[in-house]
C-alpha positions as CSV (number, residue, x, y, z in Angstrom):
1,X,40.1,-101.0,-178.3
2,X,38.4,-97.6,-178.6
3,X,38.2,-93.9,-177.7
4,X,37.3,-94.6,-173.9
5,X,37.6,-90.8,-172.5
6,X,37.2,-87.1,-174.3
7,X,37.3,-83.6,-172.0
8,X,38.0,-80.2,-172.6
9,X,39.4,-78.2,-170.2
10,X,41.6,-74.5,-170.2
11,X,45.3,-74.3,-170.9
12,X,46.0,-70.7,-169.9
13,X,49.4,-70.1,-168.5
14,X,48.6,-67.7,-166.0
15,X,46.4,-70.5,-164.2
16,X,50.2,-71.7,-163.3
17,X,52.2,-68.2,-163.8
18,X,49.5,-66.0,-161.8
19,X,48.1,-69.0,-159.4
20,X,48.8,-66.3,-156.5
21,X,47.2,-63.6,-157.8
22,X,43.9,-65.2,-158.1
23,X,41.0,-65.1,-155.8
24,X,41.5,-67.9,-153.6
25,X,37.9,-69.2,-154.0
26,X,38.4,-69.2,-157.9
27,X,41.8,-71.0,-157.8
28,X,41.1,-73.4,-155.3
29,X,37.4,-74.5,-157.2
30,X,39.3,-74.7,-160.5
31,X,41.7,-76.8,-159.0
32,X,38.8,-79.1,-157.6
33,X,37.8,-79.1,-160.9
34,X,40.9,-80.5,-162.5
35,X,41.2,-83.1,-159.8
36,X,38.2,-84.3,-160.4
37,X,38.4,-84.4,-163.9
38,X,42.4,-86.2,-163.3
39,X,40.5,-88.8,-160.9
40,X,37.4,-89.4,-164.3
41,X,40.8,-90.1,-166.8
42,X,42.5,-92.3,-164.2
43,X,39.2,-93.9,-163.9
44,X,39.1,-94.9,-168.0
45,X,42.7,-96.8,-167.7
46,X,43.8,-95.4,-170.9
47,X,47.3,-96.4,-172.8
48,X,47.8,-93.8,-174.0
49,X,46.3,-90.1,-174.1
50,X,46.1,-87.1,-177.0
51,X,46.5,-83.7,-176.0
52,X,44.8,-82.3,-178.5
53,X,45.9,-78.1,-178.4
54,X,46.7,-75.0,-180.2
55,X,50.7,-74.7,-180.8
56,X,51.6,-71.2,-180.2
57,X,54.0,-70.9,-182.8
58,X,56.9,-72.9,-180.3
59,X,57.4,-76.1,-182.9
60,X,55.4,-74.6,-186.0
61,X,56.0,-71.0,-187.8
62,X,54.6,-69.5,-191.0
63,X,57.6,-71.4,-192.6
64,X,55.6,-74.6,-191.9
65,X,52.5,-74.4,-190.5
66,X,50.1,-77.9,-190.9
67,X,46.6,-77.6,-190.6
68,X,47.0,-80.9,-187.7
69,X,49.8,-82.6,-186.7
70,X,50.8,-85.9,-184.4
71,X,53.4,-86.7,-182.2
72,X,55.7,-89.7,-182.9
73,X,58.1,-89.3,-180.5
74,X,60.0,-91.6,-177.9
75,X,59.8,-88.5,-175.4
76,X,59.1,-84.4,-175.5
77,X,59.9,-82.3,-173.2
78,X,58.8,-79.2,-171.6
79,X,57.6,-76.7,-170.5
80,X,59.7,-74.4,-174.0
81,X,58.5,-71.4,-172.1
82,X,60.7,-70.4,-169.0
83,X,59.8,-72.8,-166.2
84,X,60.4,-70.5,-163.3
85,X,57.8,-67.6,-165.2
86,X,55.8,-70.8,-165.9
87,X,56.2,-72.2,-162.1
88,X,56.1,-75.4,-164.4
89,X,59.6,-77.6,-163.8
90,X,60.8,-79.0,-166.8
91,X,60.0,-82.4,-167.4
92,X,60.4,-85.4,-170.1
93,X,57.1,-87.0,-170.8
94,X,56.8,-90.8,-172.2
95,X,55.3,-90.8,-176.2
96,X,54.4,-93.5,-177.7
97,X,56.2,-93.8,-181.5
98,X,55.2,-97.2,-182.7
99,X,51.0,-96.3,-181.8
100,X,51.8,-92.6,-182.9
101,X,52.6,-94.4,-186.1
102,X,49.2,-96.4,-186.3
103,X,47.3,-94.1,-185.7
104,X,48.4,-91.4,-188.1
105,X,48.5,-94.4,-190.7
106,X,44.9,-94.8,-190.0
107,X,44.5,-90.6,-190.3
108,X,45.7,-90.2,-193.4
109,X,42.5,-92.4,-194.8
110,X,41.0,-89.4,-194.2
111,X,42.7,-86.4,-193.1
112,X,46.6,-85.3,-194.7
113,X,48.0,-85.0,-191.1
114,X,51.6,-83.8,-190.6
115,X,53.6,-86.2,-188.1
116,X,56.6,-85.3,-185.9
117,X,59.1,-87.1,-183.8
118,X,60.1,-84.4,-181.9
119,X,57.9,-81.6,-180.4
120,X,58.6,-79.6,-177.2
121,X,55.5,-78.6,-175.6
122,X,54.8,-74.9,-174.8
123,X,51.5,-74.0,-172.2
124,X,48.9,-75.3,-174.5
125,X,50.4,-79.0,-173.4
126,X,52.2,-78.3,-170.5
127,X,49.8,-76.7,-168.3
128,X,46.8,-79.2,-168.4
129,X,49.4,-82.0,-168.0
130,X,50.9,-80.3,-164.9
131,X,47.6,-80.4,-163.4
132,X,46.6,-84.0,-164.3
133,X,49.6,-85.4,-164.5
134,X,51.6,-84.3,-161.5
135,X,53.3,-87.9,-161.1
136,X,54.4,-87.6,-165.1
137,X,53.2,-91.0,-165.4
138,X,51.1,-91.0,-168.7
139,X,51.8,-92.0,-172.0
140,X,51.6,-88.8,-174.2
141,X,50.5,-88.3,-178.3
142,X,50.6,-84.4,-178.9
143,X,48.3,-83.3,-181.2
144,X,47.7,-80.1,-182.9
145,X,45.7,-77.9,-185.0
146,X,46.5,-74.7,-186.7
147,X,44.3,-71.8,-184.5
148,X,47.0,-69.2,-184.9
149,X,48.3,-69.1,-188.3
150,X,45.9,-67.8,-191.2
151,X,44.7,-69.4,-193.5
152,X,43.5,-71.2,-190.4
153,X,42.2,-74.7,-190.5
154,X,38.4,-74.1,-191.6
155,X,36.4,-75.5,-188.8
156,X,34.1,-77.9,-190.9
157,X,37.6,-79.3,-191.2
158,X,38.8,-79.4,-187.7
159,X,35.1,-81.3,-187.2
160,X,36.9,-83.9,-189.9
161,X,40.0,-84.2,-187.6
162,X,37.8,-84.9,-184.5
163,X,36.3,-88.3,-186.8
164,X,39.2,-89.0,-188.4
165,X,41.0,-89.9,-184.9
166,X,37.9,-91.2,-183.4
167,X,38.0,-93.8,-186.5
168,X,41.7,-94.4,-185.4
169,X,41.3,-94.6,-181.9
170,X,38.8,-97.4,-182.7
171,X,41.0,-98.9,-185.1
172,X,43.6,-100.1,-182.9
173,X,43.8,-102.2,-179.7
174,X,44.7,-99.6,-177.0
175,X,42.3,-97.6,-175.0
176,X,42.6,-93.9,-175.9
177,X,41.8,-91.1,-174.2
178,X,41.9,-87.4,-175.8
179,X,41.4,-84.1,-174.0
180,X,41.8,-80.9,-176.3
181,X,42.5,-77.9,-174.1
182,X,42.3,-74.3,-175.3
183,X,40.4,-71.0,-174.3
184,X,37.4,-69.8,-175.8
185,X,37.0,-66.2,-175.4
186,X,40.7,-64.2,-175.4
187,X,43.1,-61.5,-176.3
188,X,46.3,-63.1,-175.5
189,X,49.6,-60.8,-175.7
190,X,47.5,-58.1,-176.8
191,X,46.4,-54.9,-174.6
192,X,43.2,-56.5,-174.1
193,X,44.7,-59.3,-172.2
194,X,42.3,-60.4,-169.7
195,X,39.3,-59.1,-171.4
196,X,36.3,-62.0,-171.6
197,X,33.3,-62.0,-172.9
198,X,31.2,-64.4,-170.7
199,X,27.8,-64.5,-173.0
200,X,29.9,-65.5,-176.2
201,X,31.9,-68.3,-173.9
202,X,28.3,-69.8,-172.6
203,X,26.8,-69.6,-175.6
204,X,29.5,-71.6,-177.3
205,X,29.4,-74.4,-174.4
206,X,25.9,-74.7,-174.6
207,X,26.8,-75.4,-179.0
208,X,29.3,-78.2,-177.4
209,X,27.5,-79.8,-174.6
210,X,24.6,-79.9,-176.7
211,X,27.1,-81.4,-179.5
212,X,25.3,-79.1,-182.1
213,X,27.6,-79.6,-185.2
214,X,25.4,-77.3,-187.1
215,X,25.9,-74.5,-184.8
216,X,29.5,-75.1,-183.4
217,X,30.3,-75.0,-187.3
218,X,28.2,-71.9,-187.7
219,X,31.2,-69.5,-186.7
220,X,32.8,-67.4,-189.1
221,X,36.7,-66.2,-188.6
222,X,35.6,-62.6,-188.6
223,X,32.7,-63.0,-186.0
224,X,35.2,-65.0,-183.7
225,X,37.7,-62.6,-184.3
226,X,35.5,-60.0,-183.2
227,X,33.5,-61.0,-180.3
228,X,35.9,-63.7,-178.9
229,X,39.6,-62.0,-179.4
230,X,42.4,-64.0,-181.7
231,X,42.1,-66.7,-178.7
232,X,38.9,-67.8,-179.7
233,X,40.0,-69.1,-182.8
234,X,40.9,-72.5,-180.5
235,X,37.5,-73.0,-180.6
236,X,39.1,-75.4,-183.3
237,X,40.3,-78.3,-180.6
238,X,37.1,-78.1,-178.7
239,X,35.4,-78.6,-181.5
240,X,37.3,-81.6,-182.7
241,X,37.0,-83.0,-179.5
242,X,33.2,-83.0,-180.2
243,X,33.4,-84.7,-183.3
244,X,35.6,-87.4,-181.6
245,X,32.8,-88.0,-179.1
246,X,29.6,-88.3,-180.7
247,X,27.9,-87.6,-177.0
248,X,26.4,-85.2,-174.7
249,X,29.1,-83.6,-172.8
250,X,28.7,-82.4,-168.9
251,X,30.5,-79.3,-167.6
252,X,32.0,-79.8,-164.3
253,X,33.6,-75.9,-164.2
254,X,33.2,-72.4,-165.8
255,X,34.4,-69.1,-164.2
256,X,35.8,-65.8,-166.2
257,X,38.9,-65.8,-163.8
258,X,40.3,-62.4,-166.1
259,X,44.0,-62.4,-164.1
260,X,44.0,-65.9,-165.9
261,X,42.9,-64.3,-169.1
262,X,40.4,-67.1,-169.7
263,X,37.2,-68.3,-168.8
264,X,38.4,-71.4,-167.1
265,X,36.8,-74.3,-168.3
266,X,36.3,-77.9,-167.0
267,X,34.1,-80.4,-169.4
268,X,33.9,-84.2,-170.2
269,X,32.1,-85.7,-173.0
270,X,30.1,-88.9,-173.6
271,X,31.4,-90.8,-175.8
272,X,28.5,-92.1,-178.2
């Protein structure tokens, strides 16, 4: 069929671990958010959908560290971090092997793209799936890109990962759907946890709701690393997600919500 659905949207883990200790007018509008944005993907019928995140070194270390990866799996499981910190319940989500398997066949025209059958997710998955998921019905293809471990995936690269699986999506019969979650400016585990800097985050949305490649590919490690903490390297999946679209995209939700570390994010993008 085709790509029929591409959002963005945050993956922090203290939007689930710290729920409580937001304001209540933040938590309950980002919540809105991400049931509006569920209702939009239940709304495109797809078979199957990508998560498309930054593993946090739970399945990939400096050992082994791809550049992108796909999921082949029968099932995964999560969340790897503990559930009750989390205030995620464990749960075994439905792959889908034998599409996994088309479609990386149809990435590697383009892209050298790792491919696993067994991947547990950690928050980057877990936590957007929680909130659109809550009846663990979807069909699940993790996806990843390397944001954590340098080298990191240059992002004129990650830009090529967003059209390689567009061109796969389109190359097979099921309707596909693919939201890449990350944050865009943050200092996770680091003493400036919760630090965000607001005019960097805006001015990046208004590079991907514009889909400026030129610009969005402007960015250099250093200047990221800088202005938008080690966290701002997952600019990488946002920016794939982009690439995947071809559209204009239409942000539904942005807040700096600092107890959740993140400016929360809620976005959809045409799909051109």
């Amino acid at each position: 069929m085709s790509l029929v659905f591409t959002a963005v949207c945050s993956h922090a883990p203290g939007i689930t671990a710290r729920a409580d200790q937001a304001e209540p007018a933040d938590r309950t509008e980002f919540h809105v958010a991400m049931d509006g944005l569920r209702g939009r993907l239940e709304a495109a019928r797809p078979d199957a959908v990508i998560f498309l995140a930054a593993e946090h070194f739970a399945n990939f270390f400096m050992n082994n560290m791809p550049a992108f990866a796909i999921g082949m799996g029968e099932t995964y499981s999560g969340p790897i971090e503990d559930p009750d910190w989390l205030k995620i319940p464990r749960r075994e989500v439905r792959g889908a092997p034998e599409l996994g398997k088309r479609l990386v066949t149809e990435l590697l025209q383009s892209v050298d793209v790792a491919y696993c059958e067994e991947w547990q997710f950690d928050h980057g998955i877990i936590v957007p799936l929680h909130l659109l998921d809550p009846g663990n019905t979807l069909t699940v293809i993790p996806a990843n890109i390397n944001c954590q471990g340098p080298p990191l995936t240059p992002l004129h690269r990650a830009w090529a990962f967003g059209e390689a699986i567009r061109r796969a999506a389109d190359a097979v019969p099921e309707r596909i759907a693919l939201i890449a979650t990350g944050g865009i400016s943050h200092w996770p585990a680091t003493p400036d946890s919760g630090k965000i800097n607001e005019p960097w985050d805006r001015d990046f949305l208004d590079r991907w709701l514009a889909n400026d490649r030129e610009r969005l590919l402007a960015y250099s490690d250093a200047e990221t690393y800088r202005d938008a903490g080690q966290g701002g390297f997952e600019i990488r999946t946002f920016i794939a997600a982009a690439a995947a679209a071809r559209g204009k995209g239409t942000l539904h939700f942005f807040r700096p919500i600092p107890v959740f570390a993140v400016s929360c994010t809620v976005a959809t993008m045409e799909i051109a």
